[in-house]
Backbone as CSV, one residue per row, in Angstrom:
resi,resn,N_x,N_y,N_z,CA_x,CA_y,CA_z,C_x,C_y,C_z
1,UNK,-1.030,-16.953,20.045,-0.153,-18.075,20.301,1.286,-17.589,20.307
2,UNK,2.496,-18.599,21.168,3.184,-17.830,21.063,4.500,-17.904,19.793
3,UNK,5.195,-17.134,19.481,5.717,-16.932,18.321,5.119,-16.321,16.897
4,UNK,3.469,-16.147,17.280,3.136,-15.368,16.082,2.503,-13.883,16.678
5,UNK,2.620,-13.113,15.633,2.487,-11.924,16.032,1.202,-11.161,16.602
6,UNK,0.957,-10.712,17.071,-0.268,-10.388,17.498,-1.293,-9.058,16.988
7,UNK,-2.286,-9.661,16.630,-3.164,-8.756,15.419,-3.073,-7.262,16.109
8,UNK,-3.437,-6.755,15.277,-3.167,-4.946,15.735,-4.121,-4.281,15.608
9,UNK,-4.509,-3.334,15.955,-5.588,-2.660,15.968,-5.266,-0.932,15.476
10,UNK,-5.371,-0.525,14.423,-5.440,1.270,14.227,-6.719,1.876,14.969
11,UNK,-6.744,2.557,15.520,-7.762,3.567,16.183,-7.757,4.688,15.931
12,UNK,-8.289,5.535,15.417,-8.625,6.709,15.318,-9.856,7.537,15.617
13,UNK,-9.635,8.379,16.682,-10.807,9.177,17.186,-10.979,10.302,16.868
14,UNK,-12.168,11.019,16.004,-12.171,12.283,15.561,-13.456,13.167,15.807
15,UNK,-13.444,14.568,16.372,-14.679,15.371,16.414,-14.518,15.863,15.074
16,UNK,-15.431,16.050,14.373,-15.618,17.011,12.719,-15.683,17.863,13.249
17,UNK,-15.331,19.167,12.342,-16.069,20.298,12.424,-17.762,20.622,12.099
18,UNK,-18.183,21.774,12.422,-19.882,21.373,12.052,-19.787,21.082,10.744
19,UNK,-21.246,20.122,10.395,-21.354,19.856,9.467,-20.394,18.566,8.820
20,UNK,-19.461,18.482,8.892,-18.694,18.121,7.962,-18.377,16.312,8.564
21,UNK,-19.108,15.694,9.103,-19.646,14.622,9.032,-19.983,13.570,7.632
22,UNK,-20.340,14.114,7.180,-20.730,13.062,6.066,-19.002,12.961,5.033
23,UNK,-18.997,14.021,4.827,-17.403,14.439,4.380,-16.359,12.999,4.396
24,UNK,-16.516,13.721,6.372,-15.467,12.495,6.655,-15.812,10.976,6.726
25,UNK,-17.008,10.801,6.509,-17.380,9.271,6.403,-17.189,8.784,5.101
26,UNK,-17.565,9.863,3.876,-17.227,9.240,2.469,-15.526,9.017,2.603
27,UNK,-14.883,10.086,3.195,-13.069,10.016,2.492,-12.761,9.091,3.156
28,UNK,-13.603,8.679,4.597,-13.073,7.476,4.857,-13.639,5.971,4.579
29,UNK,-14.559,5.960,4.176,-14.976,4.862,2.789,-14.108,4.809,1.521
30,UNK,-13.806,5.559,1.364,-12.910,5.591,-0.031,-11.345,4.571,0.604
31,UNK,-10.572,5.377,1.597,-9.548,4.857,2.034,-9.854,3.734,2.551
32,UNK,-10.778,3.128,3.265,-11.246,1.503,3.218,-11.341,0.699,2.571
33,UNK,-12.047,1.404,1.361,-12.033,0.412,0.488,-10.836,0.229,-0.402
34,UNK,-9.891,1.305,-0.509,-8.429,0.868,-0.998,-7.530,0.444,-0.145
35,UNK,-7.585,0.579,0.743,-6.822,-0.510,2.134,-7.231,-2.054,1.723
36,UNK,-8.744,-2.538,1.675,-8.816,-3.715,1.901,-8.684,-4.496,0.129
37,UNK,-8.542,-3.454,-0.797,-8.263,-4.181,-2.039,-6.749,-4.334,-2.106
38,UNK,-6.066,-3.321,-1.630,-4.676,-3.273,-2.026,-3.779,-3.469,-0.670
39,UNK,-3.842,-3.611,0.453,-3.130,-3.649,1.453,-2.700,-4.924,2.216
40,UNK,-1.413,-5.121,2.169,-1.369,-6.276,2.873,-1.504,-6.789,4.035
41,UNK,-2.117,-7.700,5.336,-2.368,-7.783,5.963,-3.402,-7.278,6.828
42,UNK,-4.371,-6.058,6.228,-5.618,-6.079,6.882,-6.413,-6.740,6.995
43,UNK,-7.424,-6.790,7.784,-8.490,-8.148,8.185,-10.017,-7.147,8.081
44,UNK,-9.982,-6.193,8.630,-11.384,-5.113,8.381,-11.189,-3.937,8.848
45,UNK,-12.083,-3.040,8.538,-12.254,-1.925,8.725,-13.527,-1.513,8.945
46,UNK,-13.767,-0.614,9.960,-15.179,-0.421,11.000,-14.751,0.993,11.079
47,UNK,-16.189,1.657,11.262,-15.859,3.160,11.230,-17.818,3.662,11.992
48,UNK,-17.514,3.924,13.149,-18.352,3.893,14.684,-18.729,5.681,14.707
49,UNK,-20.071,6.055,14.794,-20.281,7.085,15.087,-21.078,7.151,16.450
50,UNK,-20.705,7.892,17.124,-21.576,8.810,18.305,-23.012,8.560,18.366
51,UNK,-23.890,7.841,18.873,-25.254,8.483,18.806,-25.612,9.913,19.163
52,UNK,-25.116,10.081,20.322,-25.538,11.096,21.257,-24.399,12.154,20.960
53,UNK,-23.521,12.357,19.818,-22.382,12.914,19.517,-22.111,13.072,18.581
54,UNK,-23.368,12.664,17.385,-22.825,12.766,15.605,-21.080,13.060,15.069
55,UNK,-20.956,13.798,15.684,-19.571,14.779,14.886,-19.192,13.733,15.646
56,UNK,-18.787,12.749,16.680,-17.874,12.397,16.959,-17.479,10.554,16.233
57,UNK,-16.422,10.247,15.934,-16.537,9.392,14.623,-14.878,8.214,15.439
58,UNK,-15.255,6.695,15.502,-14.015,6.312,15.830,-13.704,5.463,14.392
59,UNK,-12.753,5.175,14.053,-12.131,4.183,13.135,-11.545,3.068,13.720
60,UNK,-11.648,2.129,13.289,-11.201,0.867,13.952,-10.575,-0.180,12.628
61,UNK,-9.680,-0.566,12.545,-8.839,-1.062,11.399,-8.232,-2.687,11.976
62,UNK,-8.212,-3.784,12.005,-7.638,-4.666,12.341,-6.666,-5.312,11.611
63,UNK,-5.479,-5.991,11.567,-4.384,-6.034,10.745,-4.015,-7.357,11.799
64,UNK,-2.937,-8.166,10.651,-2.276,-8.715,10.862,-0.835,-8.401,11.844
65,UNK,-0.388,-7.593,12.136,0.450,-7.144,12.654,0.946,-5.779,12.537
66,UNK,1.496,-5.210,13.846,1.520,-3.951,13.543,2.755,-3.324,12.445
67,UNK,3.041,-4.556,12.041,4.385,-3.694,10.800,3.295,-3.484,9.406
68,UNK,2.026,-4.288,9.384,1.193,-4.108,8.538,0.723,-2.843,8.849
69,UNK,0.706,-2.424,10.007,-0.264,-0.891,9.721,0.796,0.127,9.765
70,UNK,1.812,0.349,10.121,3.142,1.113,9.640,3.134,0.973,8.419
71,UNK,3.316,0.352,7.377,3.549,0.442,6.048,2.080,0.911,5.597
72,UNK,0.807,0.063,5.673,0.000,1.214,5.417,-0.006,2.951,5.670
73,UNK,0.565,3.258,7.090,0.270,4.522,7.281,1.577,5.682,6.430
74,UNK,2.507,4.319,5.684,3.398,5.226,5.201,2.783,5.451,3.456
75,UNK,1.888,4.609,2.961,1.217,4.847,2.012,1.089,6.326,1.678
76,UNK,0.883,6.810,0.351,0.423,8.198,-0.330,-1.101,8.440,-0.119
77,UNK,-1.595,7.301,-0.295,-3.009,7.167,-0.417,-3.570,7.627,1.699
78,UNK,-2.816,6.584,2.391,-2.945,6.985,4.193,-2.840,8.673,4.327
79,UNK,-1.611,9.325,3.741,-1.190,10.480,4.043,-1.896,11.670,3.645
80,UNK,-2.445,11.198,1.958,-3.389,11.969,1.954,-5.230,12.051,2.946
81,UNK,-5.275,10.931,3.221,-6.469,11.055,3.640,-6.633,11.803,4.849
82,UNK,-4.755,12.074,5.985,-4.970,12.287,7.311,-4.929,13.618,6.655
83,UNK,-4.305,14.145,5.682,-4.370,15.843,5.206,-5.534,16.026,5.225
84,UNK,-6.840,15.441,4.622,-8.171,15.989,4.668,-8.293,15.568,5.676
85,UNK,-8.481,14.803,6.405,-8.895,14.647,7.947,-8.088,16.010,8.385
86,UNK,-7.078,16.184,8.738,-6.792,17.813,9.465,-7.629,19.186,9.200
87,UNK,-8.226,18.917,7.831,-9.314,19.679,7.044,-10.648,19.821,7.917
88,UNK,-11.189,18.698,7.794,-12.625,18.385,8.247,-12.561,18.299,9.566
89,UNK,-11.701,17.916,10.352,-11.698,17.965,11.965,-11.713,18.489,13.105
90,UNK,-11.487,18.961,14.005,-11.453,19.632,15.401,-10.378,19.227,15.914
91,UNK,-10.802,17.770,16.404,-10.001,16.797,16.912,-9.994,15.990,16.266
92,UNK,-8.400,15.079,16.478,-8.002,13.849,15.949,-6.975,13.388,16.867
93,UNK,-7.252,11.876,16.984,-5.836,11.108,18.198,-6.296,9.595,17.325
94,UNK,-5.052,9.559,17.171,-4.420,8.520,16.284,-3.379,7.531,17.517
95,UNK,-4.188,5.727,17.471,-3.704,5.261,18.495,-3.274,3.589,17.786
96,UNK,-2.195,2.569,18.117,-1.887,1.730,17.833,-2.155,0.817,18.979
97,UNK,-3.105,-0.306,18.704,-3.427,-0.536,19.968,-3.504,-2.641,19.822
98,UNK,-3.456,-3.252,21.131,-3.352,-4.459,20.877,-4.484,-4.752,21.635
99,UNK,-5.002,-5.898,21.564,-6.254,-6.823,22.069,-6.049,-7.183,23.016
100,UNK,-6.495,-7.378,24.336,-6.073,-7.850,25.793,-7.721,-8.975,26.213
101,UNK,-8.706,-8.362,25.742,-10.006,-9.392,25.909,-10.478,-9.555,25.311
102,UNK,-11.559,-10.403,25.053,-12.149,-10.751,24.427,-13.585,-11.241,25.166
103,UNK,-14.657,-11.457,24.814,-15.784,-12.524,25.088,-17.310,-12.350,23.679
104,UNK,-16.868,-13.431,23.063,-18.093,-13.445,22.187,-18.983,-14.554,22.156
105,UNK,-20.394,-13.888,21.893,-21.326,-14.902,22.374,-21.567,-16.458,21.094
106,UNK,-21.323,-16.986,21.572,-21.694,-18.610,20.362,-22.600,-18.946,20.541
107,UNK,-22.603,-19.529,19.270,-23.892,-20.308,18.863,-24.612,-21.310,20.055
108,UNK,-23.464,-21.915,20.707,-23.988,-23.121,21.386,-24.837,-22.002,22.721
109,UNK,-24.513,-20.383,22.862,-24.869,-19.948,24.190,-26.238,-19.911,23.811
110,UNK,-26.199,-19.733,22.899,-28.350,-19.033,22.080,-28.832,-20.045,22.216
111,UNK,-28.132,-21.364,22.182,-29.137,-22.710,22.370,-30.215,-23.036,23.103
């Protein structure tokens, strides 16, 4: 609507190094779950693996606005986690991103 801000989206796309998959799924359970106890303006956190690509891992973070995920990413707790992510990774691309569509199915469609 207009005059309010528009929800935000963190993205993060990462290949592990071998192995080191599970690694990065616990450190990033840990930082989820202190994002959504202590952070202001997040709404959830989703964290998407590869079928056909194991090592490859997206993060998906939704927020109230993107000044909410700037101050998260200036957190001690954010900074350390991207240090072990540079650890465990190959690749990493870190993206700030906004919502343009949508279509979800309702109740009344299953009717």
């Amino acid at each position: 609507m207009e005059g309010e801000p528009e929800t935000a989206y963190s993205v993060a796309i990462w290949r592990t190094r071998a192995s080191y998959e599970e690694a990065l799924i616990s450190a990033w359970e840990a930082l989820a779950r202190w994002t959504i106890r202590r952070q202001q303006g997040v709404q959830a956190m989703r964290l998407l693996r590869d079928d056909e690509a194991p090592q490859r891992l997206i993060a998906v973070g939704i927020w109230r606005s993107g000044e909410d995920v700037a101050r998260w990413q200036e957190t001690p707790e954010y900074k350390a986690f991207m240090m072990e992510v540079r650890l465990l990774c190959e690749e990493q691309e870190e993206r700030h991103m906004v919502l343009v569509g949508e279509v979800i199915l309702s109740a009344e469609a299953n009717g």
